[in-house]
C-alpha positions in Angstrom: 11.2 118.7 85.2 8.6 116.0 84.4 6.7 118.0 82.1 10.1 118.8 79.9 11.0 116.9 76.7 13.0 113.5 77.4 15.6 115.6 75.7 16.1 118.4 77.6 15.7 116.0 80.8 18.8 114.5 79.9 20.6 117.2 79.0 19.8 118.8 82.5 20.9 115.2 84.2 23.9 114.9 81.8 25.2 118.4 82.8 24.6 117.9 86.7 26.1 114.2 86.5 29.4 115.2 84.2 29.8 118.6 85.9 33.6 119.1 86.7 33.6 118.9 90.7 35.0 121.7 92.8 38.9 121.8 93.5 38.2 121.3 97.2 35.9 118.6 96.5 38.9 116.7 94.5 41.6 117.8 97.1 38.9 116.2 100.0 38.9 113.0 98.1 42.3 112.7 96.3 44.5 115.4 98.2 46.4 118.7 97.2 48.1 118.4 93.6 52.0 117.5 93.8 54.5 115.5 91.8 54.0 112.2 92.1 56.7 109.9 94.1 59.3 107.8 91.7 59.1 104.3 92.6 61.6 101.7 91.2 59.5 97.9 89.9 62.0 95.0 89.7 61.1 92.5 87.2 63.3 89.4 87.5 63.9 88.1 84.0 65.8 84.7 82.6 68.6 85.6 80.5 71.6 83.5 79.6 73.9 86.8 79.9 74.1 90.3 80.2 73.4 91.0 76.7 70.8 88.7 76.5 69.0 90.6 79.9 69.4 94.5 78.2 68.2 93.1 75.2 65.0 91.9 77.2 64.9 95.3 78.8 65.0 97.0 76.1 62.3 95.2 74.3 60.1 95.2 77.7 60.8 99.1 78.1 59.9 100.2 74.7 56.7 97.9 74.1 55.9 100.0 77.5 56.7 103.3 76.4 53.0 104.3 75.6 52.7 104.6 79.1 53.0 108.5 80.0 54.3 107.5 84.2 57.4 105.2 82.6 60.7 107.0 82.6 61.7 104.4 79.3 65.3 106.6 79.7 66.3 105.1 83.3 65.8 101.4 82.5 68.6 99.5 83.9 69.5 95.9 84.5 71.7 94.1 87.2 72.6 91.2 88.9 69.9 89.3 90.9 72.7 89.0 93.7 74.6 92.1 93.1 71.7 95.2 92.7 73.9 97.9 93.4 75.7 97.5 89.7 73.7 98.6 87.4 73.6 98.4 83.5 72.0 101.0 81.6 69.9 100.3 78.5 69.4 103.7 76.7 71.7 106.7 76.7 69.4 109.1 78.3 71.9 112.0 77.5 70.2 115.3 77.5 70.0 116.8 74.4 68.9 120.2 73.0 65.2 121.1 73.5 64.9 119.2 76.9 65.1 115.4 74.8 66.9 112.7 75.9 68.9 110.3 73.4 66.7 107.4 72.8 69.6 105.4 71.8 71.4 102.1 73.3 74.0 103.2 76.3 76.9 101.9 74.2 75.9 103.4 70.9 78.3 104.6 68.6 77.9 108.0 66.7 75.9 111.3 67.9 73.2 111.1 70.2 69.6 111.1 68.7 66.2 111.9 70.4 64.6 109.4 68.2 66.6 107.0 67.8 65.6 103.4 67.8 67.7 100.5 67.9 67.2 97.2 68.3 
């Protein structure tokens, strides 16, 4: 190997370094391939009403929404003291093509997979 071109040297140490590892290598380290587990994050927010708190959802889920392990649709707000009421923020209606309705939950007029409000 010491007598190839830098080149080629770094090609061969490139391709040994970046080689994809074997499937039983990954499942040692990181374990068999399954659906991940949904877990819930509660983010306590100031808000002087309801309103005010989906409004801050909203704005919090969407400026997230980039993020491919977010489920934007099943954002909800409640209560500090009462948890077990909850207030959606989007529709989440399942629409044609497997699309949800990116709508507000109280929206007025058809369901749309892009739509946006603010």
């Amino acid at each position: 190997m010491d007598n190839q071109p830098p080149e080629q040297r770094w090609q061969m140490i490139n391709r040994a370094v970046f080689a994809p590892l074997p499937r039983d290598a990954v499942e040692a380290v990181a374990g068999p391939e399954r659906e991940p587990d949904l877990y819930v994050i509660h983010l306590s927010v100031a808000a002087l009403d309801l309103t005010g708190a989906l409004n801050m959802a909203c704005a919090v889920a969407r400026s997230l929404a980039f993020l491919p392990q977010l489920d934007v649709g099943a954002t909800h707000v409640s209560q500090e003291d009462n948890q077990n009421v909850r207030h959606w923020v989007f529709c989440n209606m399942i629409l044609p093509g497997r699309q949800r309705c990116g709508r507000r939950a109280d929206h007025h007029g058809p369901c749309d997979s892009a739509g946006v409000e603010w």
